[in-house]
N, C-alpha and C positions, 0 to 999 in steps of 0.2 A: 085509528084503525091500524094505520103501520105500527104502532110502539104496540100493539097487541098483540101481534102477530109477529110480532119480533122474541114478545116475550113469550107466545106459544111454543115458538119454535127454540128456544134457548132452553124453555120444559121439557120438550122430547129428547134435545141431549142431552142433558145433563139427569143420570139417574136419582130417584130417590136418597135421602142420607141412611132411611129406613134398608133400604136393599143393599147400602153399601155396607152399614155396618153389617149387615144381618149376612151379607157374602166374606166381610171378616172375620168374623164369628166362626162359619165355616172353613174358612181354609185354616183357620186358625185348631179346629177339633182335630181336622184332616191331619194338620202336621203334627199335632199332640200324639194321635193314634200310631200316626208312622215310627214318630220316636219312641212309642212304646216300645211295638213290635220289635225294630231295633234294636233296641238296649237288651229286650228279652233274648235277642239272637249275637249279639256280642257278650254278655256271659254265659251263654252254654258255649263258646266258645275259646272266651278269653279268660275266666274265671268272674268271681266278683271285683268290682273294681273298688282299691281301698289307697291307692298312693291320691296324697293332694291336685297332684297337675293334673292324672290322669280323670281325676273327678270334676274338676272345671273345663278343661277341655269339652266332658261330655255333656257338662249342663248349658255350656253356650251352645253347640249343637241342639239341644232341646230349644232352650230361648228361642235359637233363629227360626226353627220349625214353626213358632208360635207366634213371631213377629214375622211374617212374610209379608204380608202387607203396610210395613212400615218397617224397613230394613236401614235407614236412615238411622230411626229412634234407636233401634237395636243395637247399631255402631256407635253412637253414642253413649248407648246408657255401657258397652263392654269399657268403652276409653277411662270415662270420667265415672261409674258406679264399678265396675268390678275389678278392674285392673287393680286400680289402689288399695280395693280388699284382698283380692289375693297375693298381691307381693307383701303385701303387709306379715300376713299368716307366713307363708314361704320363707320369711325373716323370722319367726318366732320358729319356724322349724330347722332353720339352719342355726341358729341361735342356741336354740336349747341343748343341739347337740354336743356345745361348749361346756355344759354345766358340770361342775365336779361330783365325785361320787362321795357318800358316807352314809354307808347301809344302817339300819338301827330296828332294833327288834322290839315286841311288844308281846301282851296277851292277845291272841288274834281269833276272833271268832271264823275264820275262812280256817282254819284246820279243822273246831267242832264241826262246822258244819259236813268241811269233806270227809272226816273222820265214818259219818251217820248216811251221808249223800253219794258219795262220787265211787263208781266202782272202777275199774280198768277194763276197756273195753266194750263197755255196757255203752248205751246211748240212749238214757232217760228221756222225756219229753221234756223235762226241767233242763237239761243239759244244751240240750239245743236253743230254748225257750234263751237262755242267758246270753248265747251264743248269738243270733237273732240279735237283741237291745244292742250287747257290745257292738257287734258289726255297727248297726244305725250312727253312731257314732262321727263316722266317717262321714256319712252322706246329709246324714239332716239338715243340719244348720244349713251347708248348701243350698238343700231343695225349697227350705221355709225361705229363704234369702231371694233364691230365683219366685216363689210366686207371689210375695213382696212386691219384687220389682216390677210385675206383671201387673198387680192391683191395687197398689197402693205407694208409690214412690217414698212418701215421706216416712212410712213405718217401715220401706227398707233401709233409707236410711238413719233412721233410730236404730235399727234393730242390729244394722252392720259395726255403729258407732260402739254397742253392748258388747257383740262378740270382739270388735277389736280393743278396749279396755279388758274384757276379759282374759284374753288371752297375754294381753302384756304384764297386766298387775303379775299371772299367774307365771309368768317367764321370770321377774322379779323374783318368785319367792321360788322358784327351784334355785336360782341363781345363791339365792342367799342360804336355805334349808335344803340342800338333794338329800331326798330320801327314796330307800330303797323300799319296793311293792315285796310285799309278803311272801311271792315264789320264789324272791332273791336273799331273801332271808331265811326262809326253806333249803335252797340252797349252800348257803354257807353253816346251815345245821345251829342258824340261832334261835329258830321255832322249829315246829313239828312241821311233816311231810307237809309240801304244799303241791297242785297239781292246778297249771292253767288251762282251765279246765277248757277255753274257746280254743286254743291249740288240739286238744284232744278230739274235738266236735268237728273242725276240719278234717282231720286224719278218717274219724268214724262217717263221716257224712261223703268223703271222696269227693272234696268240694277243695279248690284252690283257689288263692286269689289272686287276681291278674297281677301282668309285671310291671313295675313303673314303666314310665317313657324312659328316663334314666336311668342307670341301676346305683342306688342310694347306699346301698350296704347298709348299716347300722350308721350313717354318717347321720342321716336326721332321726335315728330313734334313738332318745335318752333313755338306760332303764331306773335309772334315781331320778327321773324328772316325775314323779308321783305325788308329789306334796304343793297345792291341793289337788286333790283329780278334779282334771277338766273332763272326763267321762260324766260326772257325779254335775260338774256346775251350767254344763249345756244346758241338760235337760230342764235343772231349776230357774237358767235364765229363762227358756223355751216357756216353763210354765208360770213364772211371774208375768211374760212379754204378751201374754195371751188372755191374762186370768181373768181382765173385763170381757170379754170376750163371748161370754155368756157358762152357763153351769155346763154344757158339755166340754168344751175348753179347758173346764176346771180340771171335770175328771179325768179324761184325756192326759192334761200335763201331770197329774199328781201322779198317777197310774205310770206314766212316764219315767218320773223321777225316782218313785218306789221299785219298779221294774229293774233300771239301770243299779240301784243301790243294791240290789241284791245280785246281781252281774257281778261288781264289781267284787263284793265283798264273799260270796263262793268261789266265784273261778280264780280266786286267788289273784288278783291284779292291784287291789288297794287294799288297805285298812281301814277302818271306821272314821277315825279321825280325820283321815285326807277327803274322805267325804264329806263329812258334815262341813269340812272347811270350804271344799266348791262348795258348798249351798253357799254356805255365808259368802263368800267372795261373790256368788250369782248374784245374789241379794243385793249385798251392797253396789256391786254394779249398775243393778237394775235402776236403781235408786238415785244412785249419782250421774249416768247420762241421764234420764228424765229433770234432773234438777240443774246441771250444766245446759242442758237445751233451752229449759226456761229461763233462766238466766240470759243464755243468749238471747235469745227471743225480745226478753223486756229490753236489752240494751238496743237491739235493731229497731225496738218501734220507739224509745228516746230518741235515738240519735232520728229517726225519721221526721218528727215531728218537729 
């Protein structure tokens, strides 16, 4: 009778696991919502935010809002998951601003097209539309990285291991090939007029984008670091990282990756070539961490056994 009543009464304290998750669930929407709001009222204020530090800073803000009930996990997962991704990246942006220049010119279909497309002062739906993907650029990989880390630990960790091989191979070959984007070759009048076009769509749109924390100058922007665009090989990791994922996933990333090639290759920022080379650089990335993991893998459950 006593151990019954013992354990009636250890029921009435202790709440259901049902109501507990189901009340983290809750605060967990609650602080998603807030950060929306948020973020909507820090750039009409601040502009869009596009420097590195400025864009992690606000995605751990998000994170915490979403872990409140487990703000433990949350300090941990920023020490030992994010931290070493972003110094990492931070390094390839102080890094690259090292790279030498040697501009080189080509047949470039971004003059036909603005030749036929781009007027001065107009502000097409296509024009914006480019402007839009370019932008994404900046934020994505972040956002897919933070809900990762939210749902599924070990595909953030795949997925972080993907972007930071790709970004190193991709520091590798500016290092070795700096090539100059098609509006700098416009400029020095070794192709026809070029015009970047996402510069232009700021100006017509009355839209600016926030300040770093810093002020970087041109210290982390290479403009010969072009060769391959990693605009072009996000997307194509983003849509190989996802493509079992089911057929909307498919269309989603392909849609993604076609969207950005056309960005790049109007608004005058790449060539065809630097493209097609992120895919392949995406690809083979993709390919080579899944196949080093398993590798690792086999070797952890030898030595286990």
């Amino acid at each position: 009778m006593e151990s019954g009543a013992i354990a009636e009464e250890r029921a009435t304290e202790a709440p259901p696991v049902e109501d507990v998750q189901g009340n983290g669930r809750r605060i967990a929407l609650i602080g998603l919502g807030a950060y929306v709001i948020a973020t909507i009222v820090l750039f009409s204020f601040t502009g869009v935010l596009l420097a590195r530090e400025t864009i992690f800073l606000w995605l751990l803000v998000g994170l915490l809002t979403v872990s409140l009930t487990d703000v433990r996990g949350f300090a941990r997962g920023v020490i030992f998951d994010w931290l070493p991704f972003y110094l990492i990246l931070v390094g390839y942006d102080f890094l690259r601003g090292f790279v030498g220049a040697n501009p080189f010119d080509g047949v470039v279909p971004t003059v036909w097209l603005q030749e036929r497309l781009y007027d001065v002062g107009q502000l097409p739906w296509y024009d914006v539309f480019s402007w839009a993907v370019y932008m994404s650029h900046y934020f994505m990989v972040f956002v897919i990285a933070a809900i990762l880390w939210r749902v599924s630990h070990l595909r953030f960790l795949e997925f972080r291991a993907m972007v930071l091989a790709l970004s190193i191979a991709a520091f590798v070959t500016y290092a070795l090939v700096p090539a100059a984007p098609p509006w700098m070759a416009a400029d020095h009048l070794m192709i026809g007029p070029v015009t970047r076009v996402t510069g232009s769509v700021w100006t017509e749109l009355g839209v600016h984008p926030a300040a770093s924390i810093w002020d970087k100058g041109d210290s982390l922007y290479n403009t010969v670091a072009a060769l391959p665009s990693l605009h072009a090989a996000f997307p194509m990791l983003i849509c190989c990282f996802f493509w079992r994922s089911g057929w909307l996933a498919r269309v989603l990333g392909v849609a993604y990756v076609l969207a950005m090639c056309w960005t790049l290759v109007y608004g005058g920022e790449h060539y065809v070539f630097d493209v097609l080379l992120g895919w392949i650089y995406a690809v083979a990335v993709y390919f080579g961490v899944i196949w080093a993991r398993a590798r690792w893998s086999e070797r952890r459950r030898i030595r286990a056994t």
